[in-house]
C-alpha positions in Angstrom: -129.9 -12.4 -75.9 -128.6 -15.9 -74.5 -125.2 -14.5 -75.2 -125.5 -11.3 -73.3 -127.2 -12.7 -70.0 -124.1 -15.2 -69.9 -121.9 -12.2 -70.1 -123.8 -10.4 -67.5 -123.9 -13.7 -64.9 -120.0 -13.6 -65.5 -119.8 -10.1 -63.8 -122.6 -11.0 -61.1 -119.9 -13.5 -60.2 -117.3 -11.5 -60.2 -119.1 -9.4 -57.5 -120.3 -12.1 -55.1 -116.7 -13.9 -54.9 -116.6 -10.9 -51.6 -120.0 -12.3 -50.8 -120.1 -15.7 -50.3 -123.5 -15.7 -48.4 -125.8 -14.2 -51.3 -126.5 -15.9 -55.0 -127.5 -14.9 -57.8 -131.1 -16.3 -58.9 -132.5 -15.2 -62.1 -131.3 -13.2 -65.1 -134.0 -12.0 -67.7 -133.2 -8.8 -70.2 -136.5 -7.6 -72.0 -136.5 -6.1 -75.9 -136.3 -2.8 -74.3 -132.9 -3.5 -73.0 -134.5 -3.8 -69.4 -131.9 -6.0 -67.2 -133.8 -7.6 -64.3 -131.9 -9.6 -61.8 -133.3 -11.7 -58.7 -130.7 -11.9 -55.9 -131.2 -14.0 -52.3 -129.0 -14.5 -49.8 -128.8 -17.1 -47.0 -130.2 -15.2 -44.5 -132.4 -13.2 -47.0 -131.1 -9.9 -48.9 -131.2 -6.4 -47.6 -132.3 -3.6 -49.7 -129.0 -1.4 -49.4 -127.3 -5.3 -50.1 -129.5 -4.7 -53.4 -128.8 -0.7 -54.1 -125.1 -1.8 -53.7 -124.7 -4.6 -55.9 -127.4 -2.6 -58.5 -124.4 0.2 -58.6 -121.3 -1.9 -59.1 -123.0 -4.0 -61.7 -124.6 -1.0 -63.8 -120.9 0.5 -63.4 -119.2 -2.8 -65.1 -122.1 -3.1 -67.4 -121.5 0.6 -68.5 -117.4 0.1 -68.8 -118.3 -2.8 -71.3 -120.4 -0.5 -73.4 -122.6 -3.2 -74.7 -125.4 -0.7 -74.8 -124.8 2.3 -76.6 -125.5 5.7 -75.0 -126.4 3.8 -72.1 -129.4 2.8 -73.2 -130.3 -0.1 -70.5 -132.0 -0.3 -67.2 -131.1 -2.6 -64.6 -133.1 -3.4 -61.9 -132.0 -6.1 -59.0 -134.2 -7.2 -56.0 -135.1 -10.3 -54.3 -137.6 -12.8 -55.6 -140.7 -12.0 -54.5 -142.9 -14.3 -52.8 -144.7 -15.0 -56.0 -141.9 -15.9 -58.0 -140.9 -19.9 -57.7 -138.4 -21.3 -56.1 -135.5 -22.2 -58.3 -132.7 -23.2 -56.5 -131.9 -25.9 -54.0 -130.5 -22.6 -51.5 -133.0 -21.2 -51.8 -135.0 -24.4 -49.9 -133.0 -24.3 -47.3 -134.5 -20.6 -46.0 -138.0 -21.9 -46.5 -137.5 -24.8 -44.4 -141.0 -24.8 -42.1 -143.1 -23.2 -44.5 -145.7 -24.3 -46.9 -145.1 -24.6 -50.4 -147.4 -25.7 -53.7 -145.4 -28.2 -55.3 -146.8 -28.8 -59.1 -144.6 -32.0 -60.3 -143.6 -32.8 -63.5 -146.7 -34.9 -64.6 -148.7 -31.5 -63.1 -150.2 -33.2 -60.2 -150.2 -30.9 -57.7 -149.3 -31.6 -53.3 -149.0 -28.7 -50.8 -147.3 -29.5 -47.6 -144.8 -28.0 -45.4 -140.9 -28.2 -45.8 -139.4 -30.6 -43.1 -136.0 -31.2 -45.0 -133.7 -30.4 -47.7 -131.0 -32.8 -49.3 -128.8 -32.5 -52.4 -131.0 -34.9 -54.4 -134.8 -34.3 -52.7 -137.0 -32.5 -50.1 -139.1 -33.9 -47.6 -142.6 -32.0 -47.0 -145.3 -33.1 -44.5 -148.9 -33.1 -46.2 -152.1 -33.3 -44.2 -155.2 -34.4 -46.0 -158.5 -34.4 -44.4 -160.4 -32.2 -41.5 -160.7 -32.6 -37.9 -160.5 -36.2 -36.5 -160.3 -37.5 -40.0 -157.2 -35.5 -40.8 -154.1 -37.8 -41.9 -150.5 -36.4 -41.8 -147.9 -38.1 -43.9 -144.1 -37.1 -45.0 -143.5 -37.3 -49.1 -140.1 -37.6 -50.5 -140.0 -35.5 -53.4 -136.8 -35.7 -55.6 -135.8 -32.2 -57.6 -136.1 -34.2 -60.9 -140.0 -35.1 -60.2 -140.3 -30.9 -59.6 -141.9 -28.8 -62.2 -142.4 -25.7 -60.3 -142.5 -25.0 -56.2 -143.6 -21.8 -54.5 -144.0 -20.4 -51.0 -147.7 -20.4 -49.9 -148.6 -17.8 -47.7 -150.7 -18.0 -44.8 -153.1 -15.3 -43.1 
């Protein structure tokens, strides 16, 4: 299975050279031969941006005929809101949001994004309510990161 997503990032690549502004994020093929594929882009991803590259990768996939008969399904999209953020790009788009940081020793901080750097992010946490409320920025290295999503607020 390990084998086969490799193969399948090396066409992914081979589409995005033209596309310098999206990224591939996740590759993960069930038993069933279900092919599901998490794109973003820098500015986000577009459904027809999606329908497109779904269509030229199915295409290469079929030329390969690693399935037989055809029997796959592909499906691409973006990461949903849900799903965590795993690459430093795609920290850069959510700078200003909130995000639930669990760190590697599973402590857990949620703070907003104020800055992105090749080694680390800065978020700003508030603790307390009202008067009492304290603000302070944490520098958080990717190495102390376990697992970050986007909290949403309503």
């Amino acid at each position: 299975m390990e084998e086969r997503i490799q193969q399948i990032e090396a066409l992914i690549h081979q589409l995005l050279v033209d596309e310098p502004s999206y990224f591939l994020v996740s590759v993960r093929i069930k038993p069933t031969n279900n092919i599901k594929i998490f794109f973003d882009g820098d500015e986000g991803i577009s459904i027809e941006k999606c329908v497109k590259f779904n269509r030229g990768l199915y295409k290469l996939i079929e030329e390969r005929a690693w399935y037989p008969e055809g029997d796959f399904s592909l499906e691409i999209s973006s990461p949903g809101i849900e799903e965590p953020l795993l690459l430093q790009r795609q920290y850069f788009r959510n700078v200003g949001r909130d995000l639930e940081i669990i760190f590697t020793d599973d402590s857990t901080k949620i703070g907003t994004l104020v800055a992105v750097t090749a080694e680390d992010i800065l978020i700003q946490i508030t603790e307390g309510k009202g008067k009492k409320a304290v603000t302070q920025q944490l520098l958080v290295p990717f190495n102390n990161i376990k697992s970050t999503t986007v909290q949403i607020k309503f």
